[in-house]
N, C-alpha and C positions, 0 to 999 in steps of 0.2 A: 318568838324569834325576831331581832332586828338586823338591819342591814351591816351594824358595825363595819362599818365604811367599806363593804365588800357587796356590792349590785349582786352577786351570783348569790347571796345570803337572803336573799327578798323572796317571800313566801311563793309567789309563782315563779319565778326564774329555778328557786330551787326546785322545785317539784319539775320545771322540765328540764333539768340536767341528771335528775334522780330517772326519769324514762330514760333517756340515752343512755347514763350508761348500764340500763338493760338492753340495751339493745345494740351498744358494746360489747355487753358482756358475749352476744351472741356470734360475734366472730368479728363484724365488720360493720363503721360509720363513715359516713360521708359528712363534713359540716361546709357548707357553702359559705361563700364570702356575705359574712352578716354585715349590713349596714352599720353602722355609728355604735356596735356590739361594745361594751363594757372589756376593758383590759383583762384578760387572766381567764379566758373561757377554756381553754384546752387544760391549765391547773388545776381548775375548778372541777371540770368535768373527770379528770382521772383523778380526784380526790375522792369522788365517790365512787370510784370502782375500785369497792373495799375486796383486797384479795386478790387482786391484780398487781399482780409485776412491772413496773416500767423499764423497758428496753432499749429508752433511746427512742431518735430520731434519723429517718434515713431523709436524706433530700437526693432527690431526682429531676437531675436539668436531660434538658435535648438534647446532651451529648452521650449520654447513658443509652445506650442499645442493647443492654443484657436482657437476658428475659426475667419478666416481673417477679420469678419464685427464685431465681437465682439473688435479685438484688433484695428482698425480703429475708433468704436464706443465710446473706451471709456475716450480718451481726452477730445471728442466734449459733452460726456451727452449726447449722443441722444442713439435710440434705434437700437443693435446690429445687424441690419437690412440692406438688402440691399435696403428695399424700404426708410427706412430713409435715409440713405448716400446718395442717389440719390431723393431728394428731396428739397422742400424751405427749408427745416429748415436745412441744410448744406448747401446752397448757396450762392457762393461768399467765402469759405474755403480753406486754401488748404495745402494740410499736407505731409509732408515730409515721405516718408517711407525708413527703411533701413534695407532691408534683409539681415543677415550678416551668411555665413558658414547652410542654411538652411537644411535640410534633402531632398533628394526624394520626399518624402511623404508629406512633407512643401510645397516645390517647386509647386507639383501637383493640390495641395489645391490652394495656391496664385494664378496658372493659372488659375485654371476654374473658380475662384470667380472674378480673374480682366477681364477675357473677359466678365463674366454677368456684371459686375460694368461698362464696356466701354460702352455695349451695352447700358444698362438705360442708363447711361450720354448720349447719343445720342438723347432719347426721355424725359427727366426730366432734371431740374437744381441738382443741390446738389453738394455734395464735389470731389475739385481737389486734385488728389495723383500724387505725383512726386516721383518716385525710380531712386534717383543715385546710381553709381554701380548697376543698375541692372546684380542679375544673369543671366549666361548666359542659364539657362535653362528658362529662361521668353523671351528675347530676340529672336527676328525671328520666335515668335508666333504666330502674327499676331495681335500682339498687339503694339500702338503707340512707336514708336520706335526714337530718336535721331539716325542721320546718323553723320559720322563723321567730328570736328569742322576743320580737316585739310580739307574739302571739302568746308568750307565757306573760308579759305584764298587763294588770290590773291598774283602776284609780288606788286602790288601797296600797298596793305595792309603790305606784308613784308617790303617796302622802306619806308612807316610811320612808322612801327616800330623801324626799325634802327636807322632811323634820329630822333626820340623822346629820345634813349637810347645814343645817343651822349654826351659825356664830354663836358660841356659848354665851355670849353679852346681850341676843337678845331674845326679847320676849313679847309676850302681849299681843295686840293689831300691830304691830312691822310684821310681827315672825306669822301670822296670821295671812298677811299678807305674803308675802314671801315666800310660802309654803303652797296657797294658791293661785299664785303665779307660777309657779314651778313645775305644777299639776295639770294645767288650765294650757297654758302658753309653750311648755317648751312638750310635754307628750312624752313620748316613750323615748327622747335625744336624756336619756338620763345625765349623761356629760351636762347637757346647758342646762338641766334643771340644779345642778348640784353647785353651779357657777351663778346660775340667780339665787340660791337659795342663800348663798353669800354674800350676793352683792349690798352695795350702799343702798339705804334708804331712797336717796337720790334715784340711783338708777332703779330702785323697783317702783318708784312716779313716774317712770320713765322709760315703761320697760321696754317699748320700740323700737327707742333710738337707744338701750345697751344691747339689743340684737341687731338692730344695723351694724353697729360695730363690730361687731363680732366678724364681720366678713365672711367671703366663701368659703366652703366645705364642701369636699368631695363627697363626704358621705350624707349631702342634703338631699335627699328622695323621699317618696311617699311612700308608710306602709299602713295596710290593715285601713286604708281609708281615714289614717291619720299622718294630713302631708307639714314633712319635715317644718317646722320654722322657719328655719335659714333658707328653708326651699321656696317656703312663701315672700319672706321678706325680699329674697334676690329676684323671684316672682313679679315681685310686682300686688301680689296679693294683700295690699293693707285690709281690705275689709274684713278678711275671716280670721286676721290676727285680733282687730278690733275689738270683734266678738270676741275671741277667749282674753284677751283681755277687761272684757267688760263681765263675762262670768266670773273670772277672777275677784272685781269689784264688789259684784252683785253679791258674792257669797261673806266676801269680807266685811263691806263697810255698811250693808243695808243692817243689822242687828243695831249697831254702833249711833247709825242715822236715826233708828227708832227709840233707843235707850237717850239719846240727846233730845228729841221729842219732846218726850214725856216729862224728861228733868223741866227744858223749858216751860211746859203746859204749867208743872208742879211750882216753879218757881213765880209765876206771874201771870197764878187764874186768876186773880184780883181784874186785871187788866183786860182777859178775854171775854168773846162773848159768842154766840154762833146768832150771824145777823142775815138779814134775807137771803144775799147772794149764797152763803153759806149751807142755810136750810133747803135751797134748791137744788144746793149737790147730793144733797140726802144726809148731813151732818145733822145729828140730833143733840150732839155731846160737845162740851170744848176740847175733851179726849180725844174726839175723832178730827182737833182742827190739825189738818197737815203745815212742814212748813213751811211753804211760799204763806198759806195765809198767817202765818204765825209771823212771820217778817214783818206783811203789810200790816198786821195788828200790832204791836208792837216797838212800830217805827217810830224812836224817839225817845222811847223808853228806856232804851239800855245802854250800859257804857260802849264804849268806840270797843272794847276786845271784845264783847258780848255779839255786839251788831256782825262785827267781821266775820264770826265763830258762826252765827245764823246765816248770814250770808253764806256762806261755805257750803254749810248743811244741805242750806235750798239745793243750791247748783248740783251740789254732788246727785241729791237726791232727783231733780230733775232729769240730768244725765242718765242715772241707771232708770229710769221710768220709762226713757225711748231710746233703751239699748245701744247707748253709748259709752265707752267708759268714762269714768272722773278726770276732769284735768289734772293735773300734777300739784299743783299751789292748793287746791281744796282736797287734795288728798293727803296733801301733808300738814294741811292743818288738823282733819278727820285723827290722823296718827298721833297729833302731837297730845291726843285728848288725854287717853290717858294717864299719859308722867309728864305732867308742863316742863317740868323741871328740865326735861332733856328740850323743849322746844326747838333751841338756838342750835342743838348738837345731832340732827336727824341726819344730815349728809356724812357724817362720821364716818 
């Protein structure tokens, strides 16, 4: 399964919209106001409650003072009743409610009539109510309750995401990258991961100051102990962006750093040697020379794009060694490795 540009398609998201609506199917859900939630959850979810009838939508302001089986009763035609609602002749229904700004006294009403409406559903067929947004005075009542949709995504589920939000033009370490920044950095805000996963080259060397920009968001909080981005960056939090920042790196460019290595090692063992200082780090091999000494060996020997390219390497590889991430100029050079041909054309 892929996400085909649909979040609620992602292997755990789906599986927990496949719970709910069994337990739709059971008479009555509550969904609470989901942080930074993916567009199309209440579609999504009555799309797999195969067999169920959609009836509409009732919205209930603070000027409605009917009683809760009367304003449920009177789309359907049936009778105002809690024994109709929960009966054959609502069954297989299922109806959208939307308490909006309700009173106290609303609020009070809606609970004791939906825990009698949960219990019958328990013992009778008859009509399914679904409240998104539910208030939060219904909520943690002990009534069927959605738990939260960052609690059904996975890293796996995050790295389909990324990789379906990819620019069809690229490939290789950019999209390598871009995909583990997406994963690493933006978390379970699927929205910003699918907006880096697009963005410029440019801004994925950059990827702190393209979420500064980004600006505030109401929906920046912390869940599951994975606090928002936007939460940190307005935070004040640079160090722990940092670090996923620099995991990002670590995962991306250390493969890249080693395979330039050894190309180096291979191209100019004539020139190498492992000399005291060397043998005292425990280097027995010129295999095993890293490369800061590979630079300082070397020095002199290579053209001006050679030396720059080693330059780059060391640094980068310096950086990820004390958990810092790559600077931006040596990360774009790491990228430009393998299609020079694009060098000039990264910020595209």
């Amino acid at each position: 399964m892929t996400a085909q540009g649909n979040p609620w398609l992602l292997p755990g998201p789906d599986r927990w919209l496949e719970d709910l609506a069994e337990q739709l199917r059971c008479g009555l859900l509550l969904l609470p106001p989901l942080a930074a939630a993916p567009d199309g959850l209440v579609a999504a979810l009555l799309a797999r409650c195969r067999g169920l009838h959609d009836c509409g939508e009732i919205r209930c302001g603070p000027r409605d003072t009917r009683p809760p089986a009367s304003i449920l009763a009177e789309p359907l035609g049936c009778a105002p009743t809690l024994d109709a609602l929960a009966s054959a002749t609502c069954d297989q229904q299922v109806m959208i409610l939307r308490l909006a700004d309700v009173s106290p006294a609303q609020g009070l009403s809606w609970l004791i009539f939906l825990r009698r409406f949960a219990q019958a559903r328990r013992e009778n067929p008859g009509l399914c109510v679904l409240l998104p947004d539910a208030p939060a005075a219904l909520c943690g009542q002990g009534l069927p309750c959605a738990d939260d949709w960052r609690n059904s995504l996975s890293r796996g589920d995050r790295v389909i995401w990324a990789e379906e939000n990819l620019p069809r033009d690229r490939s290789g370490l950019a999209a390598e990258l871009a995909v583990a920044l997406a994963v690493e950095l933006c978390g379970w805000r699927l929205d910003l991961a699918a907006e880096l996963a697009r963005a410029s080259v440019e801004d994925l060397t950059r990827p702190l100051d393209w979420l500064a920009r980004r600006g505030s968001d109401g929906a920046a909080e912390t869940g599951k102990g994975d606090a928002c981005p936007l939460a940190l960056c307005r935070g004040g939090d640079s160090a722990q962006l940092r670090r996923r920042v620099w995991r990002a790196h670590l995962f991306t460019f250390f493969p890249k750093l080693e395979e330039q290595r050894l190309d180096f090692i291979d191209r100019y063992r004539k020139r190498l040697r492992v000399d005291k200082h060397l043998s005292s780090l425990g280097v027995s091999s010129v295999e095993d020379i890293e490369l800061g000494a590979l630079r300082h060996q070397l020095r002199g020997a290579l053209d001006r794009d050679s030396a720059d390219l080693l330059d780059a390497l060391a640094r980068l590889r310096n950086r990820l060694a004390h958990r810092q991430p790559g600077e931006p100029q040596d990360c774009r050079t790491v990228l430009a490795i393998r299609d020079p041909q694009q060098r000039h054309g990264l910020g595209c």
